[in-house]
N, C-alpha and C positions, 0 to 999 in steps of 0.2 A: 860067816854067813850073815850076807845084810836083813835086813826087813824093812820095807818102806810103808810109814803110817801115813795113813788118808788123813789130812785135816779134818776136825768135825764141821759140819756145815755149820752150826749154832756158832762156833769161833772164827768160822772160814771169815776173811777180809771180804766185806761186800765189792763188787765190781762198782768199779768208777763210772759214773753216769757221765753222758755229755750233758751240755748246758743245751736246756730249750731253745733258749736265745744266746746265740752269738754272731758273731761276724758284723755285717753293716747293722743288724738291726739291734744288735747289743752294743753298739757303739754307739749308733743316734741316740738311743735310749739313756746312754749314759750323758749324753753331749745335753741333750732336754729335759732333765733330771729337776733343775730350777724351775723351766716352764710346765713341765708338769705337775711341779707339786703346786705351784702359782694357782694355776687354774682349776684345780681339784680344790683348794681352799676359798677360793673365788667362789666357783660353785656352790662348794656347802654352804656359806653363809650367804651368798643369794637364792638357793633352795630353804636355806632355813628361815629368812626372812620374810618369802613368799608364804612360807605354809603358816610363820605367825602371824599374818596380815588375815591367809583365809580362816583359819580358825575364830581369832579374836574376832573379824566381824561377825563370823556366823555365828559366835555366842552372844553378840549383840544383837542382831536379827532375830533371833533365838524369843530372847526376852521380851523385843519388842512387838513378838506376834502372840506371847504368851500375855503383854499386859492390855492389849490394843492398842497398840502406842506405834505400830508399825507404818499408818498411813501422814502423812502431812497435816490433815486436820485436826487433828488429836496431840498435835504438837505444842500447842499454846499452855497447852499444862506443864509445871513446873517437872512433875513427875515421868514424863514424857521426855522430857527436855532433856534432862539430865542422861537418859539414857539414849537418845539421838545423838548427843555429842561425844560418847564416849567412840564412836566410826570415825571423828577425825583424825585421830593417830594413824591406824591402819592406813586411811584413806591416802593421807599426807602420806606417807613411807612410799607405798603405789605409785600415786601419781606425782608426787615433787622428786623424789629419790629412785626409783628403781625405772620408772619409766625415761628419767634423762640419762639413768649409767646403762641402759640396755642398747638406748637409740646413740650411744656412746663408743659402747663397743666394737663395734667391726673396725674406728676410726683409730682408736689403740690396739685391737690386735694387729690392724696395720702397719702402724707405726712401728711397736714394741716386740714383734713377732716377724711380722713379714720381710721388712727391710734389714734389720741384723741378718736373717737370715744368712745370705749370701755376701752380702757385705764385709760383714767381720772375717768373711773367709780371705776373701779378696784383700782387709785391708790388712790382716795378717800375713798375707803369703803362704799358708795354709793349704791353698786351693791348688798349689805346686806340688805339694804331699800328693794331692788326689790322683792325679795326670801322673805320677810316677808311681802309681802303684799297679798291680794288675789288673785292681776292678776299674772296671768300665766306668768311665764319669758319668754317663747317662742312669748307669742304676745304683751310681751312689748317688746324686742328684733326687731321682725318685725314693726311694728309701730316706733321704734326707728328707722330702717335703712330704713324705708320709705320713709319718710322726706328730708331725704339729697340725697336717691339716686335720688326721681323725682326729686330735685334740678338742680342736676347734669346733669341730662337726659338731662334736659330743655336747661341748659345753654349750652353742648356741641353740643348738635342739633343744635340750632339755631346760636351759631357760625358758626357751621360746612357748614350749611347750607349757610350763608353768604360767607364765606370766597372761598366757590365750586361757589360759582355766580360770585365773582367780578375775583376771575381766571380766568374763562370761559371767560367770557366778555371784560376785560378790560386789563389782561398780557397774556395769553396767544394768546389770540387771539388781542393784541393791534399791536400797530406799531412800539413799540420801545422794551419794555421787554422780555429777551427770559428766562422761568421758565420751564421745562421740571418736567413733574409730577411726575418725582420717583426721585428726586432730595430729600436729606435730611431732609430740613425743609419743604418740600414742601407736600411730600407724606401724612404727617402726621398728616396735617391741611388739607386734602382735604375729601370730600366724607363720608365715615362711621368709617373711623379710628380716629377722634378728640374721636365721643361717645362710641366706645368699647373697647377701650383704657381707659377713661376716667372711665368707669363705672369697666373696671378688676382692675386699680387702687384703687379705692374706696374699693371693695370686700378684695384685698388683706389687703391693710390699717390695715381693720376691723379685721380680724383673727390675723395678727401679733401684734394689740392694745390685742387682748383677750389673748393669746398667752403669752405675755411678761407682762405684764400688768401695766409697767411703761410710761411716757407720750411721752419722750424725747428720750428713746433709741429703744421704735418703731416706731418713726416716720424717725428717723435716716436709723434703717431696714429696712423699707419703700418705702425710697431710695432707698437705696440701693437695693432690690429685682428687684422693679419696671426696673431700670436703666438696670439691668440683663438683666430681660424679654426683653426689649426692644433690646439690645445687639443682643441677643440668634434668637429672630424673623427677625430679618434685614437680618445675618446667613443665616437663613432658608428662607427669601422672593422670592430670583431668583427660587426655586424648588417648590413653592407653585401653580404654573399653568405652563404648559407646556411652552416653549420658543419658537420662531420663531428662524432657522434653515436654514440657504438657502444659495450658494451658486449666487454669481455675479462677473460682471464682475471685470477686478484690480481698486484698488485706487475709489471702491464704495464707496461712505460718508453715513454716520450713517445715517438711517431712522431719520426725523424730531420728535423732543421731546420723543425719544424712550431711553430705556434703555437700554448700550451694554452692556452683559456678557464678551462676547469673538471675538478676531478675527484673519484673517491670513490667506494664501496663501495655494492654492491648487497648489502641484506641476505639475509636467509633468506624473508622472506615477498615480497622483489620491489622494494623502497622502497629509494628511492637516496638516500645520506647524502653531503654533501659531505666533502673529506676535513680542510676547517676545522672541522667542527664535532666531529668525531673529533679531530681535535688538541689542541680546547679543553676532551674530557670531554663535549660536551652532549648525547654519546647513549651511552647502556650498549651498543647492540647489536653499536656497529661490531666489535667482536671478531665475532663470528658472520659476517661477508660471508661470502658465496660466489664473489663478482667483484667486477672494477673497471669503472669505467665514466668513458671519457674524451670532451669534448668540446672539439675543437680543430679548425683551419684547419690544413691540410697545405701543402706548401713550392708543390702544383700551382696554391694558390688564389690567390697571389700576383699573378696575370696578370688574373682577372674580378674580384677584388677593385680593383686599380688601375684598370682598365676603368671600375667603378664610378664610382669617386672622382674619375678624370678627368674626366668626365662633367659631375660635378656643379659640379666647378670649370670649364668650359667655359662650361655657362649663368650660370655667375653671371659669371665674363668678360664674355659677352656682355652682358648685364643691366647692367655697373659699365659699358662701354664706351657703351650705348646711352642711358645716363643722362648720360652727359658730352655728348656729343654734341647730346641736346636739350635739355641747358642752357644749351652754347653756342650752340646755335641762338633760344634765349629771349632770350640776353643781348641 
């Protein structure tokens, strides 16, 4: 006579779990394992640098409204002084250091990101693997540029995101720093252009990696495109949202943190002289204005100007993504 015992459950072998992630997306994941810990370390120390720039000034700030030492008049005292200069560091870190590695990056993610991309697949013969397996090239492809794009997302957002709080807060609006927003490095690390910047870089990378399909000389192109782009939209930025236009009175000073186009003297019969050509002599009248007349972008336009320009690098994203896509679908 047999007897068959029941395993206890407390001893039973638990049931084997599947893995959350496998198949394409636990394989890009392993293939991105580098770039991901890259930019995750990247991040931290440019989030942590951020928050030691805004803290330290604001314990600066702090002080200086505690001793009345916060205004520029009160400055001449030694007491005063010493503690206005301690916002140089900070200030320095901000704008010499995080503002040229921010307006920096889309131009290396391109490079360093976008173009290996596809490239090293190609210059491996790799991409032969792909085409001889059962999954579809199109959603290994997709799944492939998944991966690094939410990366990327991630990390220019939340820079971005930072770097628009500790402006706001702490130079634009502090006591000593004056950074006017369409300033070079400035514009370009502030608001939505770190991440649309950031992600047309990437898209482009990607194509000129498919395109060329060597490692080195599209990453090179890369560059070079991007830096183009870059060029070409600066160009075109003054005509992206209408300008402010107005007529004041003589020797009116620039709107604060505003960007001048143009300016110059309204004469006696109504005819507006630039204030180049008065400088160089080429008109007898400018003595005779009656007013000035300035055309510039105010610090509010900053917001539907980038709106713009987002915009524009959005569709071409899309446009550089939807081209790789149906060429790997050709191949």
């Amino acid at each position: 006579m047999s007897t068959t015992v029941l395993p206890d459950r407390a001893t039973a072998p638990a049931a084997v779990k599947a893995p959350l992630l496998r198949g394409l997306i636990w394989l890009t994941l392993r293939q991105n394992r580098l770039l991901l810990r890259t930019l995750g370390a990247t991040l931290v120390l440019a989030a942590a640098g951020i928050l030691w720039i805004h803290f330290t000034a604001g314990s600066v700030v702090s002080d200086l409204r505690r001793t009345d030492c916060y205004y520029p008049e009160s400055w001449d005292s030694t007491r005063c002084w010493k503690l206005v200069v301690q916002l140089d560091r900070p200030n320095f870190w901000y704008l010499q250091v995080l503002q040229p590695a921010v307006t920096a990056l889309p131009l290396l993610l391109g490079m360093f990101i976008g173009a290996p991309l596809l490239a090293q697949e190609y210059e491996r013969g790799t991409i032969r693997l792909v085409r001889a397996q059962s999954v579809n090239p199109v959603r290994w492809l997709a799944v492939r540029l998944a991966v690094p794009g939410l990366a990327v997302l991630a990390v220019s957002g939340v820079l971005a995101v930072l770097m628009t709080w500790v402006w706001w807060t702490d130079i634009v609006n502090g006591p000593v720093a004056f950074d006017p927003p369409f300033q070079f490095f400035t514009y370009p690390a502030l608001g939505i252009a770190p991440v649309a910047w950031s992600l047309f870089a990437l898209a482009l990378g990607v194509l000129v990696g498919q395109l060329v399909r060597r490692t080195l000389p599209a990453m090179f192109l890369t560059g070079a495109l991007v830096a183009t782009t870059v060029g070409l939209v600066i160009w075109a930025r003054p005509y992206l949202y209408p300008a402010v236009d107005r007529v004041a009175p003589l020797r009116t000073a620039q709107p604060t943190n505003s960007w001048l186009l143009d300016r110059g003297t309204v004469l006696s019969d109504g005819t507006r002289v630039s204030n180049t050509r008065c400088a160089f002599g080429f008109s007898t009248d400018c003595d005779g204005a009656t007013a000035s007349w300035l055309r510039y972008h105010p610090a509010d336009h900053l917001v539907p100007i980038q709106l713009v320009e987002a915009g524009i690098l959005v569709v071409l994203t899309a446009v550089l993504l939807l081209v790789v896509l149906r060429r790997m679908r050709r191949a």
